[in-house]
N, C-alpha and C positions, 0 to 999 in steps of 0.2 A: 956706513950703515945705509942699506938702499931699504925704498920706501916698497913695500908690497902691497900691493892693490890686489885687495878678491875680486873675483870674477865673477858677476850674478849669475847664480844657481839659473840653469836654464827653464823653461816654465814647463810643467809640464805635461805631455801629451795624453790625449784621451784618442785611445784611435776608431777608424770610423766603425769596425766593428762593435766596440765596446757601448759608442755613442749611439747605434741604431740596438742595440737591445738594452740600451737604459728608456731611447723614445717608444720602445716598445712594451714596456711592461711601465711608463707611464702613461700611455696614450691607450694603448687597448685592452692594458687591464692584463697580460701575458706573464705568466709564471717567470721566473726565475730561469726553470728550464727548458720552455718553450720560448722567451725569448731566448737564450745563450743557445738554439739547437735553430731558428731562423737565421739567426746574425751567425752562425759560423764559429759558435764560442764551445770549450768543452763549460760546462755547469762551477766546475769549482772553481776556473779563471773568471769565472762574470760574476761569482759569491767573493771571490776574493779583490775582484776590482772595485765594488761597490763599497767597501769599508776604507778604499782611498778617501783624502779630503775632497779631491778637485771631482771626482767621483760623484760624491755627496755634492758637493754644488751644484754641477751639474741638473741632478733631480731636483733638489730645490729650485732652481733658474725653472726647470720645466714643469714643477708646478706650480709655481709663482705666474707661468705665463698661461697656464689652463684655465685659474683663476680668473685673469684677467679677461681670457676669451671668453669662461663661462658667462660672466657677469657684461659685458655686451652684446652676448648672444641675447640675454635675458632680457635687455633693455631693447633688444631690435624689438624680438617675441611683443614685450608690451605695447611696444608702439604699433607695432600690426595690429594689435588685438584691440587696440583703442581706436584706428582708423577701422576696424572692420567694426566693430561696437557703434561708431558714430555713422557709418552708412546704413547700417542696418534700424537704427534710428531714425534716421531720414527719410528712406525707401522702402521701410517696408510697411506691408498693408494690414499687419496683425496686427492689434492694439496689443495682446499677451507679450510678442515678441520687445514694442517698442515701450510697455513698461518695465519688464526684466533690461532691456538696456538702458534706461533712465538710473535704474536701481543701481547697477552695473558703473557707469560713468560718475554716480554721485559717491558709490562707496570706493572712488578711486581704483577701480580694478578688483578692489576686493571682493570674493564671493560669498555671500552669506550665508553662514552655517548651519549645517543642518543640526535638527532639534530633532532627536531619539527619545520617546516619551518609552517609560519601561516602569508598569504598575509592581510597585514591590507589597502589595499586600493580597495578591495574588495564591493562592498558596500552591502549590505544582510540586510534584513528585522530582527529583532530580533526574535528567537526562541519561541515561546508562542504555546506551545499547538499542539493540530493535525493539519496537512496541507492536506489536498485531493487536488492531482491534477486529474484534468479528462481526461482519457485513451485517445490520438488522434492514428487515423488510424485504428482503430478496424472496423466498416461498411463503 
């Protein structure tokens, strides 16, 4: 009796056409068919490589990493806008400008919302269409 050892399944490949029109219809938003007709794919091989597993990783891994870029870009953005907020504090000469950044710094970045007042005992015709008023005082 001799002993049989399998042989692992080789891994398998994504090639680099397939990989530039998955980064492409994740990163810039690219159809299906627009990415499969840049990267050099016919449309039903890049429908039909996308319902692969390693496939599907793939776009996961690449939005898992947009995520992550989004979410530091987001934290650069803040930190800018908290160094621009505190010089503009410092340096400038309008009292307006250096209370809105007071307001600004103490509501942690947050902007304060605006208040829409909208009288409902008003009573008005509904909106439908063009209204002609006719010009009074003109002869």
């Amino acid at each position: 009796m001799t002993n049989i050892i399998p042989l692992p399944s080789p891994k398998p490949r994504i090639s680099a056409k397939l990989r530039q029109a998955v980064h492409l219809m994740a990163r810039n938003g690219l159809t299906q068919t627009a990415a499969a007709e840049v990267a050099g794919l016919s449309r039903q091989g890049l429908c039909k490589a996308l319902k692969r597993l390693e496939v599907l990783a793939l776009v996961e891994q690449i939005r898992a990493s947009l995520t992550t870029e989004a979410a530091r870009l987001r934290e650069f953005g803040r930190v800018a806008a908290l160094e621009v907020a505190i010089d503009l504090l410092i340096n400038s000469k309008d009292e307006k400008i250096k209370a809105r950044m007071v307001e600004f710094l103490a509501g942690d970045g947050k902007t304060v919302p605006v208040a829409v007042h909208i009288d409902a005992r008003l009573e008005m015709a509904p909106a439908t269409g063009y209204r002609y008023r006719k010009p009074t005082g003109l002869l």
